[in-house]
C-alpha positions, 0 to 999 in steps of 0.5 A: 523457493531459495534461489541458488545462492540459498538465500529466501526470495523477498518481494516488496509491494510498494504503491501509493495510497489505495491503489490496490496492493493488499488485494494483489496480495490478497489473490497472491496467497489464494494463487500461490500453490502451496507456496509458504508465504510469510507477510510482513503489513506495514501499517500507516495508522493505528487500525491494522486494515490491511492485515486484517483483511489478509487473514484467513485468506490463504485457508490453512497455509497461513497462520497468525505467524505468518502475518506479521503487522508493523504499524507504529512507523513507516518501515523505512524509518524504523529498520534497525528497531523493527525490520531486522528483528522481524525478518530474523524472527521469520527466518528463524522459524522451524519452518521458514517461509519459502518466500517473503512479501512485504507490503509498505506503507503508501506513504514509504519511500521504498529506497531504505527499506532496499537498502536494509537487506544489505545489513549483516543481520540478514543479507547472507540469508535474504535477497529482494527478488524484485519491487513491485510497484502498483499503480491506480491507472484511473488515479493517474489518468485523473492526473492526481499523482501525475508529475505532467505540469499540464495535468497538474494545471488542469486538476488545479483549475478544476479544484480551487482548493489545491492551491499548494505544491503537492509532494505526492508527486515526488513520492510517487516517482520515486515508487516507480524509480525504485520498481522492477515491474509495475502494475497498472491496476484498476486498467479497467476504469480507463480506457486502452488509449489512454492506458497507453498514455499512462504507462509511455509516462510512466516510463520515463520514470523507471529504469530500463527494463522494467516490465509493465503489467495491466490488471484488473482488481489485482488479478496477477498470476502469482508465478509473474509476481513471485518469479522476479530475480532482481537481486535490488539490494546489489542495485542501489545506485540505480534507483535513487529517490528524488530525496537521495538525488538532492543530497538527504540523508534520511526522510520524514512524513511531514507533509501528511498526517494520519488518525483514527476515528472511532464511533459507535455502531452505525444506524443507517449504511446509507447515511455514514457511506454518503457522509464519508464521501462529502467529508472527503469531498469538503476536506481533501482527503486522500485515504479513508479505510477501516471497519464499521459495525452496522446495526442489524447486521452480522458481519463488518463493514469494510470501507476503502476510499480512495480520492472520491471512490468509495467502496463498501462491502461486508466482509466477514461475522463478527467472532464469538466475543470479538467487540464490534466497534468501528474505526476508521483511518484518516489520511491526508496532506498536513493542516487536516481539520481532525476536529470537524472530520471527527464530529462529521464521520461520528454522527 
């Protein structure tokens, strides 16, 4: 619904890798009651796994319109050439969306893309209703992403190949800097102790008032998630990126990389679902997701992998004279060996 000032409300979901932000979205549009809702994916990769997976999931509601995927670069380095066009495209429609979502890729920083709404283009016509940033709690009570020193000493002295300075934990500071609530997703992996823990840390990087929430599997009532009335693009100076607060102008993804494996159908689910898990294991991987045509097997496989947790399942049948191929995303820290990833997830 348009606030008062008749602009369209738009939420950012923003997250790190895995930690849950298409199946919020995914619960969003089943719950939203009617509401038109348009998506905007923002890809890392060249597999719309994400997009993919929100089709169809809104029943008649939401047509191919209504998801619009942007995988060829993070959104907050292609505003002008991708972002205005695009939301001027959806408010244009003969039947605009009631609200916009936007889901960003884990490796965005969310700051520019805030910033964006303030372009003449469309900050007449749109406003953030609120960032929503979503967290792994078993993730972060691992101390993977953590910023605690003593947590990053421990994960290094039980894994001797992180030997290196990770930026991960700047960017995902800087998620929660730019947040108006945070999901503590997965709360059912960790224990209410230390879920305490994790969301008395993570306070000390938002700004005040930001709500806390705690959710299983993304279960969010969509009136929690949609009912925000930030207005951020007017809030800026208060959510500066760690990248903002030394001086930079403008950010790269450097630090990590991304690419596609594609294979034939797999023989064995088994056997490709162990491989996955040692490649990821071998290689440091942090993300791995994408769809696998299973021989004997009518619908695809959808893989999510996330650190060492891999979760499998068949989704949906192959359409009438849709290809069933198989491709997988990898994602990881720059200096990946992509040759010996390749021929491990190909056998």
């Amino acid at each position: 619904m348009r606030t008062e000032t008749g602009k369209v409300p738009v939420t950012v979901m923003t997250g790190f890798l895995g930690a849950g932000k298409t199946t919020l979205i995914r619960n969003l549009l089943q719950s939203a009651h009617g509401r038109r809702i348009a998506l905007i994916v923002n890809e890392f990769g060249d597999v719309g796994v994400d997009g993919e997976l929100l089709r169809g999931c809104g029943g008649e509601l939401y047509s191919d319109e209504d998801i619009v995927e942007l995988s060829n670069g993070c959104l907050c380095c292609t505003v002008a050439d991708d972002f205005v066009p695009t939301m001027i495209k959806l408010l244009e429609k003969a039947e605009p969306p009631e609200h916009i979502v936007i889901e960003t890729s884990g490796l965005a920083l969310p700051q520019p893309l805030i910033r964006a709404f303030n372009w003449p283009e469309v900050r007449t016509r749109v406003t953030v209703a609120g960032v929503v940033t979503v967290v792994d709690s078993a993730a972060v009570a691992e101390g993977r992403f953590a910023s605690d020193e003593s947590a990053v000493d421990q994960q290094r002295e039980a894994d001797e190949a992180l030997v290196h300075e990770s930026p991960l934990e700047q960017l995902f500071e800087d998620q929660l800097a730019c947040a108006d609530m945070v999901i503590l997703n997965k709360a059912d992996l960790v224990c209410d102790a230390k879920l305490d823990e994790i969301e008395g840390v993570l306070k000390g990087h938002v700004r005040q008032g930001v709500s806390f929430l705690r959710a299983l599997e993304g279960n969010v009532p969509s009136t929690v998630l949609l009912g925000l009335a930030a207005a951020a693009e007017n809030d800026m100076e208060t959510r500066n990126s760690h990248h903002e607060q030394e001086g930079g102008e403008d950010h790269d993804h450097d630090d990590f990389e991304t690419f596609v494996v594609d294979r034939g159908a797999v023989q064995n689910r088994e056997g490709i679902l162990k491989a996955i898990a040692d490649t990821i294991a071998r290689h440091d991987i942090l993300r791995i997701k994408g769809f696998l045509s299973v021989d004997g097997a009518e619908s695809r496989l959808v893989i999510q992998a996330v650190g060492p947790r891999l979760v499998s399942y068949f989704d949906r049948p192959w359409g009438a004279g849709e290809a069933q191929s198989s491709s997988l995303v990898v994602i990881g820290e720059k200096g990946l060996d992509q040759t010996r990833i390749r021929e491990a997830l190909a056998r």
